[in-house]
C-alpha angles and dihedrals in degrees: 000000000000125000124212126190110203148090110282089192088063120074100224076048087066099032080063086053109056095038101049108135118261087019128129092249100216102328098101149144106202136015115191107199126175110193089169132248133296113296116273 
């Protein structure tokens, strides 16, 4: 399992995603993402 800080709403967020080192790229099964929840 590979963990990745940054903003998945953001481009560059999702850019850092999909090139972290050792990671599948983008030849993968299953992406976990937690953007949070609504606004408050």
């Amino acid at each position: 399992m590979l963990a990745v800080a940054c903003d998945i709403t953001s481009p560059e967020g999702r850019d850092a995603v999909f090139s972290v080192p050792g990671g599948p790229g983008k030849d993968f099964d299953i992406v976990v993402t937690n953007a949070g929840g609504r606004p408050r």
